[in-house]
N, C-alpha and C positions, 0 to 999 in steps of 0.2 A: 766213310759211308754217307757222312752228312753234303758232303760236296759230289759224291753220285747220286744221293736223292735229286736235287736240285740241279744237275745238268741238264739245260735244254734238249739235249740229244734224246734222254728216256722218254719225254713225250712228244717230239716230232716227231722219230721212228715209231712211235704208237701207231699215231696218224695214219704213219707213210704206208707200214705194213697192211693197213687194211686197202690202203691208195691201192698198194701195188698187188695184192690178191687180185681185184676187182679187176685192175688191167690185164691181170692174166686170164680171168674168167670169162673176157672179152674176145680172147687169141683165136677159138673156131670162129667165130661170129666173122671177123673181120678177113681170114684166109678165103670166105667164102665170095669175098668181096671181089669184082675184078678191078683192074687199074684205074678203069673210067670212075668207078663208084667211089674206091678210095678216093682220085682225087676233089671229086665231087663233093667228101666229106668238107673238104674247106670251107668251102663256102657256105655249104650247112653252117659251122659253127657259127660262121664270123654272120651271119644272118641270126640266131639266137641269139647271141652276144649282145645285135642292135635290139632285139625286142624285149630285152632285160634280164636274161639268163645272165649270171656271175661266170667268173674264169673257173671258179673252183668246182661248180655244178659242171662243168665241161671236162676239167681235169684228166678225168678218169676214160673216156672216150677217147679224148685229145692224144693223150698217151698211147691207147689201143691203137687209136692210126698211124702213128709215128716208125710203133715196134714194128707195124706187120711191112708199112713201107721201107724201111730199113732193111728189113730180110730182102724184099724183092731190088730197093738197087743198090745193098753195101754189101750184102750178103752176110750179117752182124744182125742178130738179134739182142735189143736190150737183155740183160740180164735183172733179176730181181733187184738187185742191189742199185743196180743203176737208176731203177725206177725210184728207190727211197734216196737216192740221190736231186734226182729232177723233181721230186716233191720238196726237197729244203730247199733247191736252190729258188722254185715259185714262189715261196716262206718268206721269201728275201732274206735267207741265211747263207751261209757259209758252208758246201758240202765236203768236209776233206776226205778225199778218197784217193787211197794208197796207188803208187804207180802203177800202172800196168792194168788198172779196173776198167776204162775209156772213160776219161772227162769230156772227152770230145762229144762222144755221142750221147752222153748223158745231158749235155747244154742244147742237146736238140730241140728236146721235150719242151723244158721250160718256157727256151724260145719262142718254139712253133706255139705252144698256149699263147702265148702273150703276145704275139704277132697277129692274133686275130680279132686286136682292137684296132687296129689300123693304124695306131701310133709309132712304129719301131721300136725294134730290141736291137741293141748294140752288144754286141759280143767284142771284149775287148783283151788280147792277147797281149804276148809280152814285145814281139818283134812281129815285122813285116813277113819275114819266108813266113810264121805259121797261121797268119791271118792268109795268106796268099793262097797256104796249102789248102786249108779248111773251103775256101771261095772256088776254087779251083776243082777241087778234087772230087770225093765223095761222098762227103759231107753238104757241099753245096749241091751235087746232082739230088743229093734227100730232098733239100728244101725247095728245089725247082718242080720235082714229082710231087711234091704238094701241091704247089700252084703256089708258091711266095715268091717272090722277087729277093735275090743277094746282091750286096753290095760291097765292091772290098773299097776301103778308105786309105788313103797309104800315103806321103808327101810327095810324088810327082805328080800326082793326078790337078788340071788344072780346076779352074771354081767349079765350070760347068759339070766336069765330071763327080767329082766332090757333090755338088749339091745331086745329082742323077743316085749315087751313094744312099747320099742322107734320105731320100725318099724310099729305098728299097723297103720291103716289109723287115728282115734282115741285114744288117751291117757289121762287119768285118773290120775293126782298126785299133791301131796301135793306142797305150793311154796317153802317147805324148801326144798324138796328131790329133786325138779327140781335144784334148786341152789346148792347144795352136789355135785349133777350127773355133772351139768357142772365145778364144783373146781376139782372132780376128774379125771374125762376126761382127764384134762390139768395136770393132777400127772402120769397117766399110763405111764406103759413100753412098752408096743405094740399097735399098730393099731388096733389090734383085741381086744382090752379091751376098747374100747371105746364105750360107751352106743348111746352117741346121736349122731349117724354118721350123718343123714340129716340134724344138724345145728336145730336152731330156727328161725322157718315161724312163726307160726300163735296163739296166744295163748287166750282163752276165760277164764276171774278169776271172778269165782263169790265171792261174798263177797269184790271185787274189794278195797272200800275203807280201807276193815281191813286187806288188805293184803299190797296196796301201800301207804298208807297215815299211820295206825296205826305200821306197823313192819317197817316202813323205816328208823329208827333208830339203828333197830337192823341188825349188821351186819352177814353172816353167814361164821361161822369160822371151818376149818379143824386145829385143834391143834396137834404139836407132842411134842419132851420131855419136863422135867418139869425146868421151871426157879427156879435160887435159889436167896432167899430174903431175905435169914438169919436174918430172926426174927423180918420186919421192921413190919408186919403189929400189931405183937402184942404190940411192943414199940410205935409205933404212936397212939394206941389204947389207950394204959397207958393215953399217953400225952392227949391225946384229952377228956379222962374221968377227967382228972384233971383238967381242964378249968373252969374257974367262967363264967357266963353272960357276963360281961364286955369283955373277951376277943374274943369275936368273934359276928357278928353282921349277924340278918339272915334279905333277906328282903323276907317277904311277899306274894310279890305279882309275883318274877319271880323266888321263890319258891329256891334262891341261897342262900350260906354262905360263909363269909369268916373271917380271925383273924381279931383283931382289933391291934394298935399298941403295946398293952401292950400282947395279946398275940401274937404276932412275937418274941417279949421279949422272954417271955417264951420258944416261940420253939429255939430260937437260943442258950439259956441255957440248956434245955434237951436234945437237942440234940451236943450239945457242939460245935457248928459252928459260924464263924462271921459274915456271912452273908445268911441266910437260903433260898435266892433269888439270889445267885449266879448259873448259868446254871451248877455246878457241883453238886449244892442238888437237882436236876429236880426231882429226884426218891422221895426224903425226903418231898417235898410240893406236889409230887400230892399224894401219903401217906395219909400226912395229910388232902387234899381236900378231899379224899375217905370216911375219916375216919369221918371229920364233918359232910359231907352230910348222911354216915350212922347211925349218933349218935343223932343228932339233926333235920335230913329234913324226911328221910327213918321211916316209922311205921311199926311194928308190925302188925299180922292181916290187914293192909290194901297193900302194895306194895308187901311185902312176909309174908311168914308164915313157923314155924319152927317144924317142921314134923321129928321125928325117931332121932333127932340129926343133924338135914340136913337144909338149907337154901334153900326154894325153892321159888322163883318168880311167883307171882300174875300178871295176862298180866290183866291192866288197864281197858282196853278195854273191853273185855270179860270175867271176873272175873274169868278166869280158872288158874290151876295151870299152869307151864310151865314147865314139867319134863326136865332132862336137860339140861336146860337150864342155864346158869348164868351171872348175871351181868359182862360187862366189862369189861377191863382195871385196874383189883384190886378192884372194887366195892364190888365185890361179896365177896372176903376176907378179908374186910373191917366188913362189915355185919356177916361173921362170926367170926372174933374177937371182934364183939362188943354182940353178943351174945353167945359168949366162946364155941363154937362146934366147933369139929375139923374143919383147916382150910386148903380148897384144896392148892396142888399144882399150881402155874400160871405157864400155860404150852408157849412152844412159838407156835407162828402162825405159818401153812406153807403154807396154801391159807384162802384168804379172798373175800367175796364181797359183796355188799350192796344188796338187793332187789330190791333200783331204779336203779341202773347200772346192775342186770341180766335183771330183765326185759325190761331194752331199746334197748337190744339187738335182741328183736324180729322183725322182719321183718314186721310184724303187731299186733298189740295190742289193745284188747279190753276188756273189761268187763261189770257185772250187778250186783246190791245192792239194797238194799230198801232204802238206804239214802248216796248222794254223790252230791248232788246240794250243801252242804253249802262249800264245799272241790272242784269248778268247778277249781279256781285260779289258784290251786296246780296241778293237773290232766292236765288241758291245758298247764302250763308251764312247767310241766314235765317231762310227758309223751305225750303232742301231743294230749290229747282226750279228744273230749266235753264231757259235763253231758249231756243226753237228758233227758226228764220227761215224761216218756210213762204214759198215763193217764188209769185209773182201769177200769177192765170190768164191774165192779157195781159200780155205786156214793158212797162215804165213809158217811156212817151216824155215824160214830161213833164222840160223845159229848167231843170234848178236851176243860173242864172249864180250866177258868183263876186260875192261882198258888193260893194260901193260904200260907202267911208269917207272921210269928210268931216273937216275938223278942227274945224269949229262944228255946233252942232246947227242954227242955221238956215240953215246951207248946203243941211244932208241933209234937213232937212223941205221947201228949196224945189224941192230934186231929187225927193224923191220926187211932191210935187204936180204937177212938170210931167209927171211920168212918167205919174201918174192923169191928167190932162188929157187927154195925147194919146193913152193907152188908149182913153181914153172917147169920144173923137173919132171914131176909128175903129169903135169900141160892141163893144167888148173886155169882161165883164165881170171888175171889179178887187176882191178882197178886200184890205184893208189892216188888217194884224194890228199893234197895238198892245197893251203891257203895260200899262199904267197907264189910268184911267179920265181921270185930266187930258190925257191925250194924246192919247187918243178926241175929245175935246171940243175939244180946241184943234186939232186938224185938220179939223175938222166945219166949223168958226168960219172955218179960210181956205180949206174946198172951198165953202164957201157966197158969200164975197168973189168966189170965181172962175164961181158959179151955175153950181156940178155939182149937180146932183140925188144926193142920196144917202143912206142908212139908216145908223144909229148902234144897234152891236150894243154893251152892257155893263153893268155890272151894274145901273143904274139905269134901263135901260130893256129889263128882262130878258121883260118880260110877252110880247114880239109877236118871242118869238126864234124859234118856230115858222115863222111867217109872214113873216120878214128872210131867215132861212135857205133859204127854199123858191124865194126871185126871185133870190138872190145870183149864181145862175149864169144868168140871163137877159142877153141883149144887154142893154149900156148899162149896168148897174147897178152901181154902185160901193156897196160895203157896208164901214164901216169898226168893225171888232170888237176887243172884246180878247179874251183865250184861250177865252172862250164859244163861242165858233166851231171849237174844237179838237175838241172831243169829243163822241162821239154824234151828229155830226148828216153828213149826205152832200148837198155839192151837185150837184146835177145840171143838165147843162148846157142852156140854149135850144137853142131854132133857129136855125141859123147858125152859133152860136158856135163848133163844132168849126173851120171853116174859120176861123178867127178867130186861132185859137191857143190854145181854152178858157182858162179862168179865170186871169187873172193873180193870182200870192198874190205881196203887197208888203207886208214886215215892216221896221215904224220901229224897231226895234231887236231885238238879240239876247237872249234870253231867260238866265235863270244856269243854266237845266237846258237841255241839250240836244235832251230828249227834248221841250220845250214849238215851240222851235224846229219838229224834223221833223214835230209832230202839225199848227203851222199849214203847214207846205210840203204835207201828203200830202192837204189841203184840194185840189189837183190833181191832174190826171193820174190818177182814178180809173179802173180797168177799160180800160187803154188808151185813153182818153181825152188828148188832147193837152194841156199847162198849162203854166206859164211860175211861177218863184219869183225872187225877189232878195230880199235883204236891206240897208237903208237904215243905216250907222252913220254914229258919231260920235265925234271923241275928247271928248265933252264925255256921251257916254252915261253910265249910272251903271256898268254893268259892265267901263269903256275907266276910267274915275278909278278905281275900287278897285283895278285891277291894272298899270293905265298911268303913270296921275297923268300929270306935264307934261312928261315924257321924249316919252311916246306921242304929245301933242299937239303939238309940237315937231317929232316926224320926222314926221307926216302932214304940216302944213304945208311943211319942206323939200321932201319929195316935190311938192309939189302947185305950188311956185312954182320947180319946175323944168319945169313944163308949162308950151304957151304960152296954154293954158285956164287960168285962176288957179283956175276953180269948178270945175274939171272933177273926179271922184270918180279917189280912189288903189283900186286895184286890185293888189293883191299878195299872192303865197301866202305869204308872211312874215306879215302882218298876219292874215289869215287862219287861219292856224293858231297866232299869238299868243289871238285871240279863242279860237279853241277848248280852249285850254289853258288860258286861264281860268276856262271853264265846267267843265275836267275837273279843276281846282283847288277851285272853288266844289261841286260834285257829292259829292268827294272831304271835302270839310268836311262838309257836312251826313249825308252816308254818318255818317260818323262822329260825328258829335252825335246820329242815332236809334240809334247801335247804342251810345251812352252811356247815350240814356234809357233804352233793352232792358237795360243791366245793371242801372240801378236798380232797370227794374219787375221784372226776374226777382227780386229780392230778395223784393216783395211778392207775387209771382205762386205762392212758394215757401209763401206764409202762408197766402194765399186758395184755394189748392189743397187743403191740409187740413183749413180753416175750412169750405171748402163740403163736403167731403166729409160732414163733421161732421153738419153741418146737413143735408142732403140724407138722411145715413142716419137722423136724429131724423124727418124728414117721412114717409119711405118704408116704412121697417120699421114692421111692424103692433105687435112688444113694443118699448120700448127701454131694458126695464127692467134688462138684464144692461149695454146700454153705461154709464146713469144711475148703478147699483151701481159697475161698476168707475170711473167716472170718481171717485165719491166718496174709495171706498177708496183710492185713489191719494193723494188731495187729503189725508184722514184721514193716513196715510203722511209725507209730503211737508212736513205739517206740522209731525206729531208730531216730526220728524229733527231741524227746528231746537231744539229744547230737548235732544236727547241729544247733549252730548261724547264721540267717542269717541277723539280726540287723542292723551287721555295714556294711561298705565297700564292705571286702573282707567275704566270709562266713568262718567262723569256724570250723571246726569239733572234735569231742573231742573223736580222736580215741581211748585210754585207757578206757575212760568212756563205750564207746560201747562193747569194748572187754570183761571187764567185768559182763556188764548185759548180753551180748547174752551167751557166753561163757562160759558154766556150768548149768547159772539157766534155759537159756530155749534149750538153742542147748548141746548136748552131749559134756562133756569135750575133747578140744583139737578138735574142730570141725573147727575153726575158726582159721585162722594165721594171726594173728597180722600184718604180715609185707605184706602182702599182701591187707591187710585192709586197711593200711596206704597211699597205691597206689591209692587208689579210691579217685577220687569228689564227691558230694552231690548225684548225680544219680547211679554213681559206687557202691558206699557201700551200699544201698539200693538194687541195682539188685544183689549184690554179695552175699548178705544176703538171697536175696529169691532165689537167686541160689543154694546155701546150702540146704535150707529149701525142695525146690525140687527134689534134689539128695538122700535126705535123705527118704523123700514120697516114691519116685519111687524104693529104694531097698528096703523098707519094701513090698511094692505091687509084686515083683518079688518072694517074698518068702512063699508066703500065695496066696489062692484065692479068685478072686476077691468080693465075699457075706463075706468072716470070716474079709475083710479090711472095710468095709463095715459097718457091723456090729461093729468094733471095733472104727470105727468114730461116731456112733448111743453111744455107751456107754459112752462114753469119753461126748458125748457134755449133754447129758441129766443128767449124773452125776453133771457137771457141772453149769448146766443153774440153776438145782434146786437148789442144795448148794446155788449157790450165791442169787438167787432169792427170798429164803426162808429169809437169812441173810435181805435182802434187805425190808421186809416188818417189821421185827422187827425192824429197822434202821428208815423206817418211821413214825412207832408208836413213838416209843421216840422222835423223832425231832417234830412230830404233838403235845405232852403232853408240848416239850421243848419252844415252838413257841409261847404257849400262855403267856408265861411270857412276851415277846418283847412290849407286848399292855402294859406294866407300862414305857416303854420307847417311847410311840407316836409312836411303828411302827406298820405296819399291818400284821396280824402274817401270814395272809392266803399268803399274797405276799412275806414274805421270807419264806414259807412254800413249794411256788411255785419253788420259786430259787435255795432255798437248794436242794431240791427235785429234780429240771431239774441236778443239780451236783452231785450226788449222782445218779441217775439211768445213767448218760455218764460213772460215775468211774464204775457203776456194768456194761456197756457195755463192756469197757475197759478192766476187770477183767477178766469176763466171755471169750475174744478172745485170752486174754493172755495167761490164765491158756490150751484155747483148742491148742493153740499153742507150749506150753512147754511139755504137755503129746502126742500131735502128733509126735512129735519131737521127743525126748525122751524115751516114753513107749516102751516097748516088747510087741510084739502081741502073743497073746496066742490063740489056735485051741477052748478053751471050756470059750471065754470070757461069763460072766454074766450081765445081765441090773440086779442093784439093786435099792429101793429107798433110798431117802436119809434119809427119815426118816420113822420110823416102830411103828407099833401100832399106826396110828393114830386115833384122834376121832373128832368127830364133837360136835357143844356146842347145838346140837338138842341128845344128848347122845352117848353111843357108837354106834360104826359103822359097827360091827359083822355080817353077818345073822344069822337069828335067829331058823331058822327052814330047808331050801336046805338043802343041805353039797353038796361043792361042791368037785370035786376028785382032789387032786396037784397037779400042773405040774410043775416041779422043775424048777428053773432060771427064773418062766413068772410069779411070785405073782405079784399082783399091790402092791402098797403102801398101799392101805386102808383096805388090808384084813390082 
């Protein structure tokens, strides 16, 4: 009672309800309207909006235009619900709204409000078809009968199109290609290659929780050349297939590995070292961590699967492939030296950044999902946004019985077969939700024994998921899926089949997220629609051993041979909520291992924040000859200190020391006279230095004009900033990989992670003013200077980075980096 008092939901929906009276109260008003007036209303608003009317005093209007244009060109009138949906998602909350309600057209509203700042809403989907569909279809003709502009954003489009996008009043794109567009932004050589000039306002993610709770582990990485590792991963591969039991101990239940004393032994003989935990074998242990977790934790058919020769990743979540894609930090080439296919190059980083720190950068943020109440924790402490629970336009009648647990697993895979049998008998249609791709198959393998006709949704046969999707809810047809079937897709039932009991959903095990569970149950029972769910365990599941082991399998069996059915399934709200609390244990881990890598990346997100500022104000500003000067002067400063003692007494200066750092490496030889130097106090030599420094600016500026000095300060500093900056996120990586050892010594690795970290980005500040110091100083200016990047070919780990269809025409000296 105390934790429904206090759920956000009971006073948004307050709110919302009177929101959405009032939009109804609107509905004659607005039918009266014709098409010209309607669309006329836009610019009404977006004209009060400038003379200081709030979004929220419009709200209620905004919405009345949206419904009534909808009716005329979708033929779809919001529903009430929808409206207390498009008021949380304004809220910047979270709307969860059960399949089958329209999310689509509920992310209208919001929109179209918040488009009438002139700024952009980014609508951010999980793949390219359904950003395509939305831009394409009838969704976009809505936004067009207003009078906005849509934009789809997608990765073939080349810059020009891309930035034509970004300016739309609406935009359309994926969260990885939003996160690329902002890594690359911050790589360009000019102003005018920058896609998202207005910055990020407003952004609407559906699918919200599989974009920030499931990928917020994965970071998204621009990579350029390739590292060389002369041959560790297949020698640690040796070592780690040579390992007995004994030498390495896994646990269970937080699903980690590691050696045991006897194989430390071992590694510190094969690899011929005395101490394999010395911070100069950092490369050689996380190697071998790579190397057990691929050999011993990582399966086959279930996390990847090995296609043409190639290592490709199974995303958990949605049991899709991940083209592209590849495991982190040597993972991936771990995996594929443990499965002997060629093994990639580990390329280095040159921008990095997580999904929670792009998207916190939004000025406002919101989303909708069909399941993100059990994930509220995460969501409010991380992003700022409640879960609200918009409630259905039709009562859910669909039947969720209590689980059926078996103590073997071919007990429950014979249970749930006859279960599909006699479904199908009767011409019930049956979805059977499977987690793992091997499970997919080996159920296929004995509905085929028993000649059921039936469709195998997963990742390896992801091409004709359209087309599985679309009969799954026909009489008779049995479809058996893994989590691909969860998201984005709605079945709709045959003829007949209501009277039938619509779609039965049959899940061969429990998933370790909750929320993967209720996305396959809400496959039923759409829009009042009738449906039927169970779930098929086991104590031999993997989720029933990590937190059961053979206690669990032990009391199933007692139970089950006090029946005088010996096969018959245990049913009990004990077991039950055993299961569940395993899941809110597993949930509870992994919460807390993304909100471990958020404090890591906050550390770097601290550095890139002012690195890009940096950089962005060298592209943007037309002089940047005043930042260029003082960063010198600083560096001139900063130098000079180290050669003055001021400790004792009297202060010191250590004229010869000085002479020979300024004199040659950053000022022109024979710039600086000694004996002249010698003449100065602590202030003298300091102003004498940057008197040089200045005489030397100013005849280079007499000799050239003033755009070619200009421009020669822009090249020098962007060359620079990147060099070092790039150096600088490789540098973190290894110290983040080096840091975790410090926890066998009682330190805490995140706080010397912080410290080393804050010393290490002052030495890249340092670097970076020095180096702009020594080639101001120093360089020739030349009439046909060039911006290059620093690094060429790059790619991203969502694939290459090419367009794939424009062409666009060369314009010499102005490539970006990423073309």
């Amino acid at each position: 009672m105390f934790k429904k008092w206090f759920d956000p939901t009971r006073k948004v929906l307050k709110e919302a309800n009177i929101i959405a009276k009032n939009v109804f109260a609107l509905d004659e008003e607005m039918q009266k309207l014709t098409d010209l007036e309607l669309k006329e209303k836009t610019n009404e608003f977006k004209e009060r909006y400038q003379n200081g009317e709030s979004l929220d005093s419009l709200q209620v209007e905004a919405y009345a235009v949206v419904r009534e244009a909808s009716t005329r060109v979708t033929g779809m009138k919001p529903y009430f619900v929808q409206i207390l949906g498009a008021v949380a998602i304004h809220g910047g909350n979270i709307a969860e709204m059960k399949t089958g309600e329209g999310k689509t057209l509920t992310a209208v509203m919001p929109a179209y409000l918040n488009a009438l700042t002139n700024e952009g809403v980014h609508i951010v989907t999980v793949n390219e078809y359904l950003a395509r569909r939305e831009v394409e279809g009838e969704i976009g003709d809505l936004f067009r009968f207003l009078g906005l502009t849509v934009g789809l954003n997608i990765r073939e489009l080349t810059q020009k199109q891309k930035q034509e996008a970004y300016d739309c009043d609406i935009m359309y794109s994926t969260n990885s290609e939003l996160g690329f567009d902002y890594l690359r932004d911050h790589m360009a050589l000019y102003a005018n290659d920058i896609v998202a000039k207005r910055g990020l306002k407003f952004a609407i993610i559906d699918e919200v929780d599989s974009i920030l709770v499931d990928e917020a582990r994965t970071p998204l990485i621009i990579s350029g050349g390739a590292k060389n590792n002369g041959g560790l991963y297949e020698r640690v591969d040796r070592y780690v297939k040579s390992l007995l039991e004994d030498d390495y101990e896994i646990d269970v239940e937080s699903q980690t590995i590691e050696l045991t004393p006897s194989g430390i032994n071992k590694a510190e003989s094969f690899f011929n070292v005395e101490n394999i935990y010395d911070l100069n074998n950092v490369s050689i242990v996380h190697g071998i961590n790579n190397a057990l977790r691929a050999n011993y934790i990582l399966q086959r058919d279930k996390e990847y699967v090995v296609d043409n020769n190639e290592v490709l990743i199974v995303d958990q979540f949605t049991g899709r492939i991940l083209h592209g894609r590849q495991f982190s930090e040597g993972l991936h080439q771990a995996i594929e030296a443990k499965e002997g296919v060629e093994i990639k190059k580990e390329t280095i980083t040159v921008a990095t950044i997580t999904y929670q720190n792009f998207f916190r950068m939004y000025s406002k943020l919101s989303g909708m999902t069909g399941t993100a109440k059990t994930e509220e924790e995460e969501f409010n402490e991380i992003y700022n946004m409640d879960v609200i629970v918009i409630p259905t336009n039709e009562p859910v009648i669909r039947i969720d019985a209590p689980d059926f647990i078996y103590a073997t697993a071919e007990a429950k895979y014979n249970a749930l077969l006859d279960d599909v049998e006699a479904r199908h008998k009767l011409g019930q249609p049956v979805l059977v939700g499977t987690i793992a791709v091997e499970t997919s198959e080996f159920l296929s393998v004995e509905l085929r024994k028993r000649r059921i006709p039936h469709e195998v949704l997963n990742a390896k046969n992801h091409l004709r998921e359209a087309e599985i999707v679309e009969k799954a809810g026909r009489m008779g047809s049995v479809t058996i899926a893994t989590n691909m079937a969860g998201r984005g897709t709605d079945i709709k039932l045959g003829e007949g089949v209501v009277a039938l009991g619509g779609l039965a959903v049959l899940g061969s095990e429990r998933h370790e997220s909750r929320r993967i569970d209720n996305q396959l149950r809400g496959r039923a029972g759409r829009q009042g629609d009738p449906g039927f769910s169970r779930f098929y365990l086991s104590a031999e599941d993997e989720l029933m051993v990590r937190f059961g082991g053979e206690t669990f399998k032990k009391r199933i069996q007692l139970l089950q041979n006090l029946n005088e059915d010996k096969n018959s399934p245990v049913e009990s709200k004990m077991f039950s909520r055993f299961v569940a609390g395993a899941q809110k244990r597993i949930e509870g881990n992994n919460f807390e291992s993304r909100k471990n890598v958020l404090k890591y990346d906050d550390v770097l997100r601290m550095h890139r924040e002012i690195i890009y500022k940096e950089r962005m104000d060298v592209l943007t500003e037309s002089n940047i000859e005043e930042q260029a000067l003082n960063m010198l002067f600083r560096s001139i400063e900063d130098d000079a200190s180290m050669y003055i003692d001021q400790s004792g007494r009297k202060t010191e200066i250590d004229y010869e020391g000085l002479y020979k750092h300024f004199n040659g490496p950053i000022y022109r030889t024979n710039t600086i006279d000694l004996e002249t130097l010698k003449e100065k106090d602590e202030e003298g030599v300091i102003e004498y230095l940057k008197e040089l420094a200045n005489f030397e600016i100013n005849n280079k500026k007499t000799q050239i004009p003033e755009e070619v000095f200009v421009e020669f300060l822009k090249v020098i500093m962007l060359r620079i900033i990147d060099t070092y900056w790039m150096n600088h996120i490789d540098t973190m990586s290894e110290l983040r990989q080096g840091v975790v050892l410090q926890a066998y010594g009682q330190q805490n690795p995140l706080v010397i992670y912080q410290k080393e970290g804050y010393r290490l980005f002052e030495e890249l500040i340092s670097n970076i003013s020095r180096d702009v110091t020594k080639y101001v100083l120093k360089a020739n200016i030349e009439y046909n200077v060039k911006r290059e990047a620093v690094v060429k070919n790059t790619a991203t780990n969502e694939g290459s980075d090419k367009p794939k269809k424009a062409k666009k025409q060369k314009i010499r000296g102005r490539r970006a980096p990423w073309q």
